[in-house]
PDB file of N, CA, C and O in Angstrom:
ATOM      1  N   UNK A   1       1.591 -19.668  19.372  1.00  0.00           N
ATOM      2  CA  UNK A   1       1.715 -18.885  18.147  1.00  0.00           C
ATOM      3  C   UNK A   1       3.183 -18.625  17.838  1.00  0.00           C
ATOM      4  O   UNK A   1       3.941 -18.113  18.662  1.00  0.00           O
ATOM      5  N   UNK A   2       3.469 -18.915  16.890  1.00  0.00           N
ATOM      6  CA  UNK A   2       4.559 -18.353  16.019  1.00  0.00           C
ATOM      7  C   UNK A   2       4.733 -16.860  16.289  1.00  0.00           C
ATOM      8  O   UNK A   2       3.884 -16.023  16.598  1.00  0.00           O
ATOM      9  N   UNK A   3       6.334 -16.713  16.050  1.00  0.00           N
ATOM     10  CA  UNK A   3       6.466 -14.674  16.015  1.00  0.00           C
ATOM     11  C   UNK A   3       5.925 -14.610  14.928  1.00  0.00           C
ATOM     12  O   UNK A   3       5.013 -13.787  15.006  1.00  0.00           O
ATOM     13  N   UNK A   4       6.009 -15.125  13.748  1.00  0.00           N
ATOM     14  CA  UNK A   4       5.174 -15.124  12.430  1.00  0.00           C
ATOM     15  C   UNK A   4       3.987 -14.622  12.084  1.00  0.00           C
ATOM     16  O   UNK A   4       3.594 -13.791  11.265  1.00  0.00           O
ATOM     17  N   UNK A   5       3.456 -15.379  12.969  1.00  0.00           N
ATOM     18  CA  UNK A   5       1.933 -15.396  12.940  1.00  0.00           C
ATOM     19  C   UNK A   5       1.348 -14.302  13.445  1.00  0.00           C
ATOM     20  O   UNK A   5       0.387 -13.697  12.971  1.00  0.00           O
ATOM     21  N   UNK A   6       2.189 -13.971  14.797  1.00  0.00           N
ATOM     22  CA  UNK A   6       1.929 -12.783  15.856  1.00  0.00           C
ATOM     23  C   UNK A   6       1.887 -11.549  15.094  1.00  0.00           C
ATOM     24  O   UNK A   6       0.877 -10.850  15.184  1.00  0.00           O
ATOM     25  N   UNK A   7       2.929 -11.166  14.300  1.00  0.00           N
ATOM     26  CA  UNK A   7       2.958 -10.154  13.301  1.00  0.00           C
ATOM     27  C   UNK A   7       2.128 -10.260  12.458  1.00  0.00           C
ATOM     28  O   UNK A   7       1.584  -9.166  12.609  1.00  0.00           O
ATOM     29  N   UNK A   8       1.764 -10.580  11.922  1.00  0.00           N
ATOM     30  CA  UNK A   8       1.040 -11.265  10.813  1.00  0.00           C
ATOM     31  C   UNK A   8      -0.512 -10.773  11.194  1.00  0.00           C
ATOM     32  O   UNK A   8      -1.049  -9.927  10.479  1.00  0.00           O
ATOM     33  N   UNK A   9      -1.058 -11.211  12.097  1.00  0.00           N
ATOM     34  CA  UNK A   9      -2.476 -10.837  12.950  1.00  0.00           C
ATOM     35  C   UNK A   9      -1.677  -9.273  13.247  1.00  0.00           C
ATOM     36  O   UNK A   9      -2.238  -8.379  12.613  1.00  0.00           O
ATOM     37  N   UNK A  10      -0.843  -8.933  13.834  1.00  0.00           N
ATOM     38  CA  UNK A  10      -0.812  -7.519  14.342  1.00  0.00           C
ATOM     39  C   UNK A  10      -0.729  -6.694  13.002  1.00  0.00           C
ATOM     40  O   UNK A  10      -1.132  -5.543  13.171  1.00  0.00           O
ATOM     41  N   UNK A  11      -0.304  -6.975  11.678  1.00  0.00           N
ATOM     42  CA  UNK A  11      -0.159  -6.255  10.709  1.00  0.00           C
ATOM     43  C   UNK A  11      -1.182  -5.886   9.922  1.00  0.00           C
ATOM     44  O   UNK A  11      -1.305  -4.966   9.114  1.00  0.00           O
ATOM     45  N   UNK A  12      -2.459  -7.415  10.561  1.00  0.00           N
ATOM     46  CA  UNK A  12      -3.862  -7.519   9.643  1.00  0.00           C
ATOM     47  C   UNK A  12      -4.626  -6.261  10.880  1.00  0.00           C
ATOM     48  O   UNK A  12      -5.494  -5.712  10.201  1.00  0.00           O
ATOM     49  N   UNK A  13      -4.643  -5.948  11.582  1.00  0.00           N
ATOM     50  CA  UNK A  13      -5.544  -5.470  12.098  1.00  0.00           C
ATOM     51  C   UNK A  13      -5.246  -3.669  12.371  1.00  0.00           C
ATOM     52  O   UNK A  13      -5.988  -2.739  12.689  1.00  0.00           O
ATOM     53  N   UNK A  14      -4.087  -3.756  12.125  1.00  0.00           N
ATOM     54  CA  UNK A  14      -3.362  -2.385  11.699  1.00  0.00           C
ATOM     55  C   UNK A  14      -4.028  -2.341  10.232  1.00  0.00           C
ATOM     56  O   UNK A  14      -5.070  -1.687  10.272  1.00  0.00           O
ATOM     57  N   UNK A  15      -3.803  -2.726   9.243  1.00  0.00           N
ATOM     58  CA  UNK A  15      -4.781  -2.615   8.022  1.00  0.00           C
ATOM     59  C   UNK A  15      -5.960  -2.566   7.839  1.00  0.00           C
ATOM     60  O   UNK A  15      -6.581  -1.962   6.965  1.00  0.00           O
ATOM     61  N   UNK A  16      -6.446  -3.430   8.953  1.00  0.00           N
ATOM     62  CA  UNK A  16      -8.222  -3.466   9.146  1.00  0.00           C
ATOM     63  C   UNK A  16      -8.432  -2.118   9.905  1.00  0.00           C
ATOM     64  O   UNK A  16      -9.491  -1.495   9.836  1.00  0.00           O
ATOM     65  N   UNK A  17      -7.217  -1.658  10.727  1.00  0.00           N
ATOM     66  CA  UNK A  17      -7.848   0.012  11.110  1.00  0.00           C
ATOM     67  C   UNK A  17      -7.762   1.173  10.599  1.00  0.00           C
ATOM     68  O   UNK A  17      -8.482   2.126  10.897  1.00  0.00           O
ATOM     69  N   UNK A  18      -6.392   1.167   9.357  1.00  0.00           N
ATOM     70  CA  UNK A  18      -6.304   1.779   8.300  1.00  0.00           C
ATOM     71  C   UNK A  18      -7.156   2.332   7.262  1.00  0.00           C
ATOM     72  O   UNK A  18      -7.326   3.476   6.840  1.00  0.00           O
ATOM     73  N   UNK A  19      -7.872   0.663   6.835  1.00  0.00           N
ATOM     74  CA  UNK A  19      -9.002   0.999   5.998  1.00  0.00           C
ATOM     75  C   UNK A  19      -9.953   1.874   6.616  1.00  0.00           C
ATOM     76  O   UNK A  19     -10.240   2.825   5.888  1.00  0.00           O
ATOM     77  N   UNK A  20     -10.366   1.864   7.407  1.00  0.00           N
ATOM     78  CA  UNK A  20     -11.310   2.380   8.531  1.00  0.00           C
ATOM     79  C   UNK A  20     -11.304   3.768   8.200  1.00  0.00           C
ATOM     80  O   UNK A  20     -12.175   4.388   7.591  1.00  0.00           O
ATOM     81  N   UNK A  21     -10.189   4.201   8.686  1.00  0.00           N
ATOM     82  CA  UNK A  21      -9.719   5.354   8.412  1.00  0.00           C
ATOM     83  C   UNK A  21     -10.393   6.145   7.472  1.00  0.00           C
ATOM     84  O   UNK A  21     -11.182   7.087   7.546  1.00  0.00           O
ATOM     85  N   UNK A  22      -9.573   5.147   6.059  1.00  0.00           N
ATOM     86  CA  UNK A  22      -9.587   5.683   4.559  1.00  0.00           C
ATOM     87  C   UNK A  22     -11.051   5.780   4.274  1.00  0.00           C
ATOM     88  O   UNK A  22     -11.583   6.492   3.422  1.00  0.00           O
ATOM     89  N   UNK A  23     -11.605   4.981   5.087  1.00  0.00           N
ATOM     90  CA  UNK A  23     -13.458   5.239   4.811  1.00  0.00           C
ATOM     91  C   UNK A  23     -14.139   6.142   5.114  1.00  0.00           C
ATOM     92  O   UNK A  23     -15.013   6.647   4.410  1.00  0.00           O
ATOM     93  N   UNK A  24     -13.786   6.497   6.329  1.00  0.00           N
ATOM     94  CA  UNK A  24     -14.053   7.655   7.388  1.00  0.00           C
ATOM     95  C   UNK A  24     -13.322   9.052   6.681  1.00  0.00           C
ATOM     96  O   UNK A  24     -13.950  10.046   7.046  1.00  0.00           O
ATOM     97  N   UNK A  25     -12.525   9.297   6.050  1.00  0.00           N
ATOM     98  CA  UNK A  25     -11.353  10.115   5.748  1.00  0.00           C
ATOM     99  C   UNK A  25     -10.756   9.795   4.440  1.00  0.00           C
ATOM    100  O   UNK A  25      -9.539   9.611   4.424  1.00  0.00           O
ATOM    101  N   UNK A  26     -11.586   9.676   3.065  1.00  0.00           N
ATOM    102  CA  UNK A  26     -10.781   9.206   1.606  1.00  0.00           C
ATOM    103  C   UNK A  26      -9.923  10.114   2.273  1.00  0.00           C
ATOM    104  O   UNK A  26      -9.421   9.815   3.357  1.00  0.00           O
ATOM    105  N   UNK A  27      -9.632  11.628   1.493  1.00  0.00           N
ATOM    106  CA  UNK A  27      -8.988  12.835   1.488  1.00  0.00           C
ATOM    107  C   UNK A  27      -7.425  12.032   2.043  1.00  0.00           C
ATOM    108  O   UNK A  27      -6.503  11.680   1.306  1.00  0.00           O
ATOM    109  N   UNK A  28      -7.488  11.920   3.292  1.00  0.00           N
ATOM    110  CA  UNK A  28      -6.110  12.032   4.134  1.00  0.00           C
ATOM    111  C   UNK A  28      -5.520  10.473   4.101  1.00  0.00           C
ATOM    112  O   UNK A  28      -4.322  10.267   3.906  1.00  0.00           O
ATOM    113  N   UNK A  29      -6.571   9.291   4.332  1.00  0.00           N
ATOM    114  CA  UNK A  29      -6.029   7.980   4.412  1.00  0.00           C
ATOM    115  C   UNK A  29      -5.758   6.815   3.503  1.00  0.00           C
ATOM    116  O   UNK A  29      -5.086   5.827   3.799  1.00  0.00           O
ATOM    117  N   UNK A  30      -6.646   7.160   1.816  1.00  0.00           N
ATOM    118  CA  UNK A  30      -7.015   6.605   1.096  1.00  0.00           C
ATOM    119  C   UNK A  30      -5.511   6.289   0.303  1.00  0.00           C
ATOM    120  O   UNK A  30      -5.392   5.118  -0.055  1.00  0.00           O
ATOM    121  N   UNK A  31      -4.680   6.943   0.079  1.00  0.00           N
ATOM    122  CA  UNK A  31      -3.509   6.710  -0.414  1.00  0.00           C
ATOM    123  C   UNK A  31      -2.605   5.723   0.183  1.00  0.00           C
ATOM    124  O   UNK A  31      -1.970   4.852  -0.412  1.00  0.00           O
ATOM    125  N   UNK A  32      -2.633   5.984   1.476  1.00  0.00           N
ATOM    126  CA  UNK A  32      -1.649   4.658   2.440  1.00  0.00           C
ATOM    127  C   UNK A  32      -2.278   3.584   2.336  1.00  0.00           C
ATOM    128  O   UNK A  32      -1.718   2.553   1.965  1.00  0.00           O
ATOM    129  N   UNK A  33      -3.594   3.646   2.655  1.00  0.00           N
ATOM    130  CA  UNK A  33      -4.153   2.651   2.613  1.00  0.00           C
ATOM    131  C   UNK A  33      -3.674   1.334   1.012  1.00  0.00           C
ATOM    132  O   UNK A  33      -3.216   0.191   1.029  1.00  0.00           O
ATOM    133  N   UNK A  34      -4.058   2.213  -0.080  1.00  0.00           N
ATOM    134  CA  UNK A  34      -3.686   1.548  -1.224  1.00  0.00           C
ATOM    135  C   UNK A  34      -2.194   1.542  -1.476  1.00  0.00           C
ATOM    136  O   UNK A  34      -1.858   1.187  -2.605  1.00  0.00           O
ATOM    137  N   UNK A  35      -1.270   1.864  -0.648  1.00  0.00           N
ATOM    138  CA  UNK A  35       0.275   1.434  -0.715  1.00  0.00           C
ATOM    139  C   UNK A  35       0.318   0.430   0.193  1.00  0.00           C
ATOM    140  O   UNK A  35       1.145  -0.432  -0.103  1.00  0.00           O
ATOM    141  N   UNK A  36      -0.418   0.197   1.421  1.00  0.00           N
ATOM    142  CA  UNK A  36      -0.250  -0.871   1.889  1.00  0.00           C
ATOM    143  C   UNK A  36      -0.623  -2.252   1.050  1.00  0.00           C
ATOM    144  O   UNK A  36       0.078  -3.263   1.019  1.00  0.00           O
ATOM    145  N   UNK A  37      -1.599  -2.103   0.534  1.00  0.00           N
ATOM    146  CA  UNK A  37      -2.381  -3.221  -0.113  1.00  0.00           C
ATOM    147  C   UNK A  37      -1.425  -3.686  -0.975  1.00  0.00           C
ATOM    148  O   UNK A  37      -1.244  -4.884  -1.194  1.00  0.00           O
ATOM    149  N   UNK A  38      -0.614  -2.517  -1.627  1.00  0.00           N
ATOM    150  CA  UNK A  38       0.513  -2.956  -2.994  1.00  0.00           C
ATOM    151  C   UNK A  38       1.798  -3.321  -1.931  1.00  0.00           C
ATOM    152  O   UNK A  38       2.355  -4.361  -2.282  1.00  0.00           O
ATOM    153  N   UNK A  39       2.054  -3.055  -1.407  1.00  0.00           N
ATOM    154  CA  UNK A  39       2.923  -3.995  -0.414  1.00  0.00           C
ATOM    155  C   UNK A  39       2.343  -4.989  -0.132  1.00  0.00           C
ATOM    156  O   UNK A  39       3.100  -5.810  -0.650  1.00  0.00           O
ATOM    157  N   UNK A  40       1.467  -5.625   0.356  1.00  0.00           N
ATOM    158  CA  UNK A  40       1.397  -6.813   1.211  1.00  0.00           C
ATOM    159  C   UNK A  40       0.748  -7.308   0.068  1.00  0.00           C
ATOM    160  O   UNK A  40       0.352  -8.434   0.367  1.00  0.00           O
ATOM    161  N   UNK A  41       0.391  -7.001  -1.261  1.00  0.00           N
ATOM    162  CA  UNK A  41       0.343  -7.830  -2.431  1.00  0.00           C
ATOM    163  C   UNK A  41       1.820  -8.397  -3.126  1.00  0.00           C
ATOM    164  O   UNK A  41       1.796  -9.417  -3.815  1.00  0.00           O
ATOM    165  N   UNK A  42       2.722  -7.872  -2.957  1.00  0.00           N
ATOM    166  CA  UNK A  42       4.116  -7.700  -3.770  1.00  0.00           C
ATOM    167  C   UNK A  42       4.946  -8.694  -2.433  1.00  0.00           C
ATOM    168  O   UNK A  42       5.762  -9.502  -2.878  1.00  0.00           O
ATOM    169  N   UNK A  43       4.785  -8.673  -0.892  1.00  0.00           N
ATOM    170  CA  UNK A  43       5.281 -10.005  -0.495  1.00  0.00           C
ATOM    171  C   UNK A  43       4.292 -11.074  -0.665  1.00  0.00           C
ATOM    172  O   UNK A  43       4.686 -12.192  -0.332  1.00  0.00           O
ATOM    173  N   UNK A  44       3.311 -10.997  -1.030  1.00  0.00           N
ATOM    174  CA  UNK A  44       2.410 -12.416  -1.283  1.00  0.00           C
ATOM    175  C   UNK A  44       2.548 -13.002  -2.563  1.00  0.00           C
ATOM    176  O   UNK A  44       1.942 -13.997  -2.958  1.00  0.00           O
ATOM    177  N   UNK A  45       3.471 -12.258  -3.260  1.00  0.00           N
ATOM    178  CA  UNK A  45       4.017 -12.984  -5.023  1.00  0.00           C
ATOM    179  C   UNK A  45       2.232 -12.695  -6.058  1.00  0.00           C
ATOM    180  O   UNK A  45       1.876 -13.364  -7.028  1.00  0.00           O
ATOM    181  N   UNK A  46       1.433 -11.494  -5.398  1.00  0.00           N
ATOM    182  CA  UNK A  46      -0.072 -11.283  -6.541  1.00  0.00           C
ATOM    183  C   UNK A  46       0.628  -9.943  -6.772  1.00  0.00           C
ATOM    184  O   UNK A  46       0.619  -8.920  -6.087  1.00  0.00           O
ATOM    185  N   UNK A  47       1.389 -10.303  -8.212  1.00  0.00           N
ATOM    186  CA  UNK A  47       2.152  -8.919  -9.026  1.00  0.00           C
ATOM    187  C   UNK A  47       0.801  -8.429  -9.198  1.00  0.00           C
ATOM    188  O   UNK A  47       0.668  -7.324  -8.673  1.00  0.00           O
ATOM    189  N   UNK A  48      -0.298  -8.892  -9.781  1.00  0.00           N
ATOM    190  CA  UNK A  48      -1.040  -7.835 -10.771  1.00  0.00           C
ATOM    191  C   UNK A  48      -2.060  -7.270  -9.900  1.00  0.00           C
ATOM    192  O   UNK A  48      -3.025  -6.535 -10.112  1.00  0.00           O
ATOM    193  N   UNK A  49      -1.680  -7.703  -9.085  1.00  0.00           N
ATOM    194  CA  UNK A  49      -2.786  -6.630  -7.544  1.00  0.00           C
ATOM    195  C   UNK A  49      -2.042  -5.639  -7.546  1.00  0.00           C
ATOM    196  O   UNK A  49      -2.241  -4.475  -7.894  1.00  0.00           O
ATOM    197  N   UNK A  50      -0.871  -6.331  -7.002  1.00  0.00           N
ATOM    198  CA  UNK A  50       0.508  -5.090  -6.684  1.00  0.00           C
ATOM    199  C   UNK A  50       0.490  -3.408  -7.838  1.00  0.00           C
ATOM    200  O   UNK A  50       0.398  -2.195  -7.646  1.00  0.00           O
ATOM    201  N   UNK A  51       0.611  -4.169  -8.791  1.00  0.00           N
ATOM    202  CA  UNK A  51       0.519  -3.181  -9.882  1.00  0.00           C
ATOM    203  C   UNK A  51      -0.879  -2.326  -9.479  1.00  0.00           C
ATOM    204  O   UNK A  51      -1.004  -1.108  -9.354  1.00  0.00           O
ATOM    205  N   UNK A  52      -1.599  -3.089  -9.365  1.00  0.00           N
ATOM    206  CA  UNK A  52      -3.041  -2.110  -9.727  1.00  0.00           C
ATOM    207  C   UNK A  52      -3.130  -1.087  -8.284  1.00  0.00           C
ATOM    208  O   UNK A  52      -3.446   0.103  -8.297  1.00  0.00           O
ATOM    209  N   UNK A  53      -2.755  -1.917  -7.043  1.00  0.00           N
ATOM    210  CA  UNK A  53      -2.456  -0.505  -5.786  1.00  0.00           C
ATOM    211  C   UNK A  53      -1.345  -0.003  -6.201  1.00  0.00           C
ATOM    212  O   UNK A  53      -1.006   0.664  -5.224  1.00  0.00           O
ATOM    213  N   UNK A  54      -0.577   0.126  -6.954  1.00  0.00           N
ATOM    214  CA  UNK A  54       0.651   1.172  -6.639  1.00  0.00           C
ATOM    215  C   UNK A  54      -0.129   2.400  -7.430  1.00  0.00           C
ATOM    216  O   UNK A  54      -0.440   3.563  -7.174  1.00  0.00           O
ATOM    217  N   UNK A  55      -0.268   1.478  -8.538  1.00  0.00           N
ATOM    218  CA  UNK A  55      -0.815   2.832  -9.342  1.00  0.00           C
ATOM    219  C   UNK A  55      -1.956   3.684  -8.677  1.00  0.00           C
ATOM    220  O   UNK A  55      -2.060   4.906  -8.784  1.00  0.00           O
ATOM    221  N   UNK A  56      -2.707   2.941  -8.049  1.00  0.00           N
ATOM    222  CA  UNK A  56      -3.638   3.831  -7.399  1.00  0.00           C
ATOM    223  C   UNK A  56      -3.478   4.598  -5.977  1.00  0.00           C
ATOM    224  O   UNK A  56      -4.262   5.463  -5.587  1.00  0.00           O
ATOM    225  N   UNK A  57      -2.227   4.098  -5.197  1.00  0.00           N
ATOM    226  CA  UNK A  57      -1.724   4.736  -4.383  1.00  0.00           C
ATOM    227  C   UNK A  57      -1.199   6.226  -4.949  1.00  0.00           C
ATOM    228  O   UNK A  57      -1.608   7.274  -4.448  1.00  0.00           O
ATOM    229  N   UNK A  58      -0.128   6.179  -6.187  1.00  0.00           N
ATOM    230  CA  UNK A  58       0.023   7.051  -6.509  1.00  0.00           C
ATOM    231  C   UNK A  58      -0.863   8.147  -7.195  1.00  0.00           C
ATOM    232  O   UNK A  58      -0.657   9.346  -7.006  1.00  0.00           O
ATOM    233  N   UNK A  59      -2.006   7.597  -8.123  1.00  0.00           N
ATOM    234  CA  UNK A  59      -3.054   8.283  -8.630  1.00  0.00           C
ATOM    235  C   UNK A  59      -3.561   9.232  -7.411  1.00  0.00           C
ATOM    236  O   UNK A  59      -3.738  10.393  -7.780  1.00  0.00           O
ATOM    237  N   UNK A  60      -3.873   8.953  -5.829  1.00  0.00           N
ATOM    238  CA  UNK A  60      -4.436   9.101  -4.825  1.00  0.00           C
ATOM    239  C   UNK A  60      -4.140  10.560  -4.377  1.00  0.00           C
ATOM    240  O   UNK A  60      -4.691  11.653  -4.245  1.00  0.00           O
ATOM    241  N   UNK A  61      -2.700   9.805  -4.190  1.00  0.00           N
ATOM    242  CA  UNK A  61      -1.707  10.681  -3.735  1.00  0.00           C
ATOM    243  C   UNK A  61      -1.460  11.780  -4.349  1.00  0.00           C
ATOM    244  O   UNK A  61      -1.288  12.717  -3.569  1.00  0.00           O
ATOM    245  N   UNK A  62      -1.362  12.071  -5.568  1.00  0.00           N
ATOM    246  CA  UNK A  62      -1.392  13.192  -6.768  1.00  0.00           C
ATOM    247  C   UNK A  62      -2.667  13.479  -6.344  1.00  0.00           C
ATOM    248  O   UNK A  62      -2.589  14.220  -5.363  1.00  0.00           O
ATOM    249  N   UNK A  63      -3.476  13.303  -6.551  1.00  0.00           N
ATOM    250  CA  UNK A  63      -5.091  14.276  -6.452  1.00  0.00           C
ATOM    251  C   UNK A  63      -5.468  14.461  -4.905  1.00  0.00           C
ATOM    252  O   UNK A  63      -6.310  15.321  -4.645  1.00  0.00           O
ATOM    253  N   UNK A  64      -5.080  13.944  -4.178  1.00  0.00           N
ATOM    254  CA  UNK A  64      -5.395  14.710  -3.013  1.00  0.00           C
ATOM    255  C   UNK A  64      -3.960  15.922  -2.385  1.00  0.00           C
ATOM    256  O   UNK A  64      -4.084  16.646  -1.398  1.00  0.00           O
ATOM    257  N   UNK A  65      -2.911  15.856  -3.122  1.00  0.00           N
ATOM    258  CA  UNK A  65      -1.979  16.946  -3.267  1.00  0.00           C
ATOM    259  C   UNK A  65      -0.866  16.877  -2.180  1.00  0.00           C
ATOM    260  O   UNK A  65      -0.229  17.817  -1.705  1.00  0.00           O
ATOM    261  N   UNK A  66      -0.780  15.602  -1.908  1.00  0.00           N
ATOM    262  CA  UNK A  66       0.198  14.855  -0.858  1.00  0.00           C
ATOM    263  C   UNK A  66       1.707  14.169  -1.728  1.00  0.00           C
ATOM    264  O   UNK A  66       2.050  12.999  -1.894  1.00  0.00           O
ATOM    265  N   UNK A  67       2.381  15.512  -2.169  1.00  0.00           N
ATOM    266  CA  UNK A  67       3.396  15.074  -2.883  1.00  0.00           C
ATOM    267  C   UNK A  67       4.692  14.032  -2.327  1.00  0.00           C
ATOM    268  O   UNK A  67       5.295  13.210  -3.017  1.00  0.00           O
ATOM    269  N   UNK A  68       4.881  14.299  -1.069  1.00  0.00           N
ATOM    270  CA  UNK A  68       5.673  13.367  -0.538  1.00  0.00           C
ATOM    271  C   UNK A  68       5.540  11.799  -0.697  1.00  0.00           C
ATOM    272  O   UNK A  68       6.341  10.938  -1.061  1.00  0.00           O
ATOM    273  N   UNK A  69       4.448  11.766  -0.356  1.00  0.00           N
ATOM    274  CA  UNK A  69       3.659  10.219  -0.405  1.00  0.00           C
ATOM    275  C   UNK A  69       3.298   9.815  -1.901  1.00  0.00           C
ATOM    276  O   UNK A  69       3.179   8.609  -2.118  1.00  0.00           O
ATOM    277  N   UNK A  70       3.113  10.698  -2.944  1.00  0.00           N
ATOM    278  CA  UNK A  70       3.475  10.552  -4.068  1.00  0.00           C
ATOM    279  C   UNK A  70       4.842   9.915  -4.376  1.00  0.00           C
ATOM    280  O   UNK A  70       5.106   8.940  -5.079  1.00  0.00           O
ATOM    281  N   UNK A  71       5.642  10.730  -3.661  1.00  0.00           N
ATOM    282  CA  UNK A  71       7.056  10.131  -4.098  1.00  0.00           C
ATOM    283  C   UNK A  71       7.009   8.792  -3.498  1.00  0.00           C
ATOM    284  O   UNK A  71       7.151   7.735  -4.113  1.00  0.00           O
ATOM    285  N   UNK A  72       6.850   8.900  -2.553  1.00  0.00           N
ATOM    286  CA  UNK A  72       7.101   7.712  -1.859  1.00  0.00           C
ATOM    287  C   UNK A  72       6.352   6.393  -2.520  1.00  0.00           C
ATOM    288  O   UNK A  72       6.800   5.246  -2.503  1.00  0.00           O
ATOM    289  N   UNK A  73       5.196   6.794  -3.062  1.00  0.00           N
ATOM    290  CA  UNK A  73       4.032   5.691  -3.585  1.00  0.00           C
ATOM    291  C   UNK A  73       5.197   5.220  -4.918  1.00  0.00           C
ATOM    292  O   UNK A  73       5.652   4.095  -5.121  1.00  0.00           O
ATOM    293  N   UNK A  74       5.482   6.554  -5.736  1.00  0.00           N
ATOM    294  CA  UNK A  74       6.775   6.049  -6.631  1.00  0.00           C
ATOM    295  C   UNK A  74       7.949   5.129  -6.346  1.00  0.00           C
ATOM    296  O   UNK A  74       8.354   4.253  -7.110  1.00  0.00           O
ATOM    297  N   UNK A  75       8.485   5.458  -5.060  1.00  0.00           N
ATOM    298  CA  UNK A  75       9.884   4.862  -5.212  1.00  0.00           C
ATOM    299  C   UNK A  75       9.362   3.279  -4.945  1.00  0.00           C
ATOM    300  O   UNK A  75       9.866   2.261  -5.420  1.00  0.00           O
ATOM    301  N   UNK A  76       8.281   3.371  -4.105  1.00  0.00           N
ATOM    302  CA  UNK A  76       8.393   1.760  -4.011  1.00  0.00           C
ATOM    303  C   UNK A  76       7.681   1.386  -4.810  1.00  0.00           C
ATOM    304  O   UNK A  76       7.527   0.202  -4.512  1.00  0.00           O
ATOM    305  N   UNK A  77       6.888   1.664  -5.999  1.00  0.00           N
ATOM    306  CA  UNK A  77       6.464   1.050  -6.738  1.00  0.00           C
ATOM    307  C   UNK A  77       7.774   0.740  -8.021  1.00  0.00           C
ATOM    308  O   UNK A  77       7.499   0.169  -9.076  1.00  0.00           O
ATOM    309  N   UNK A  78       8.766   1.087  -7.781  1.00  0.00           N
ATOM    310  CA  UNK A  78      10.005   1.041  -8.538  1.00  0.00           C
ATOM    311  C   UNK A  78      10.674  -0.071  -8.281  1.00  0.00           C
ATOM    312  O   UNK A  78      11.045  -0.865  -9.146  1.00  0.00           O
ATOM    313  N   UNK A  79      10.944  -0.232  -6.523  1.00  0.00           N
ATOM    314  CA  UNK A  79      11.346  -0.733  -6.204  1.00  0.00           C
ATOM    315  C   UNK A  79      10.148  -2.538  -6.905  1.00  0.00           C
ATOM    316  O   UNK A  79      10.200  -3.533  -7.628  1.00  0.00           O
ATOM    317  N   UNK A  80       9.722  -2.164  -6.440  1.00  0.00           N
ATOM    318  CA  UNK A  80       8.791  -3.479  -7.335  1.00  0.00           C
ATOM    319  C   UNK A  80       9.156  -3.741  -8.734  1.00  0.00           C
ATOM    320  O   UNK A  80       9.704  -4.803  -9.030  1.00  0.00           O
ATOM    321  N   UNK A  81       8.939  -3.014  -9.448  1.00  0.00           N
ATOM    322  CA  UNK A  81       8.859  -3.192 -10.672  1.00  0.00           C
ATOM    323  C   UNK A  81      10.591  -3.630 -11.285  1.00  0.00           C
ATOM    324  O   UNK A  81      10.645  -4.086 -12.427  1.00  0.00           O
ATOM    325  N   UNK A  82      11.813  -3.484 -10.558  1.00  0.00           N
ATOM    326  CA  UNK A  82      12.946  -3.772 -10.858  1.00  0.00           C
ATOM    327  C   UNK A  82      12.904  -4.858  -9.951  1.00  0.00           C
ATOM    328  O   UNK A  82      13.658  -5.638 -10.533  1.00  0.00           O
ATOM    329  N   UNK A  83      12.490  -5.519  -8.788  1.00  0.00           N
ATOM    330  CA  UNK A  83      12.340  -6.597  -8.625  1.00  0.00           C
ATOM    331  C   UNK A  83      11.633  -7.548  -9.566  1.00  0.00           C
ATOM    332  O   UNK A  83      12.170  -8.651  -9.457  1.00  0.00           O
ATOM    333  N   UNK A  84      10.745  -7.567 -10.356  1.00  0.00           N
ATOM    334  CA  UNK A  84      10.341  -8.185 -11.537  1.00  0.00           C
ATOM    335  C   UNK A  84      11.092  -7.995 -13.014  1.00  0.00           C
ATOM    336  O   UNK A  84      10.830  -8.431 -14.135  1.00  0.00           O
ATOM    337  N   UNK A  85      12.199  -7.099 -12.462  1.00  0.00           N
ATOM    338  CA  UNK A  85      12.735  -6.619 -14.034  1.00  0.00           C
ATOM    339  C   UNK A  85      12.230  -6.177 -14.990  1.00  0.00           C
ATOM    340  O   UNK A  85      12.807  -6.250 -16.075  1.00  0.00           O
ATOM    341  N   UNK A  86      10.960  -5.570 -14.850  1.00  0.00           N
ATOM    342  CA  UNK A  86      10.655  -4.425 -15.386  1.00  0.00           C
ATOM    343  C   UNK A  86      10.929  -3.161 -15.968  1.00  0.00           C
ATOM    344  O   UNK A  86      10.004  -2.430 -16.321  1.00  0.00           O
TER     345      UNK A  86
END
């Protein structure tokens, strides 16, 4: 195996336990969960996934009253969106 690959499987199954989480726990996990997804959509070049988790990371994040992670769901959805020149 590739270091590539190695990460790659270790990053999928960190997400596969994430979701888990967010299933078990909307309230507390459901927001990371959908910032991850808009990350690992935004290095896979699927903008219009990307778009649709950020926004819902942040939507998440606002209604369950986790302002930090709000911000945070913001800055990198910024950071995206000026990478496309937006």
């Amino acid at each position: 195996k590739s270091k590539e690959q190695k990460w790659y499987q270790r990053g999928h199954r960190s997400k596969l336990a994430l979701r888990g989480w967010a299933d078990s726990s909307e309230w507390t996990f459901e927001n990371k969960w959908y910032l991850l997804e808009a990350e690992e959509s935004f290095c896979n070049n699927d903008f219009e996934t990307a778009k649709s988790y950020y926004k819902k990371a942040v939507t998440s994040a606002k209604q369950h009253k986790f302002i930090h992670e709000e911000a945070l769901a913001y800055e990198l959805a910024a950071y995206f969106y000026l990478e496309l020149g937006e």
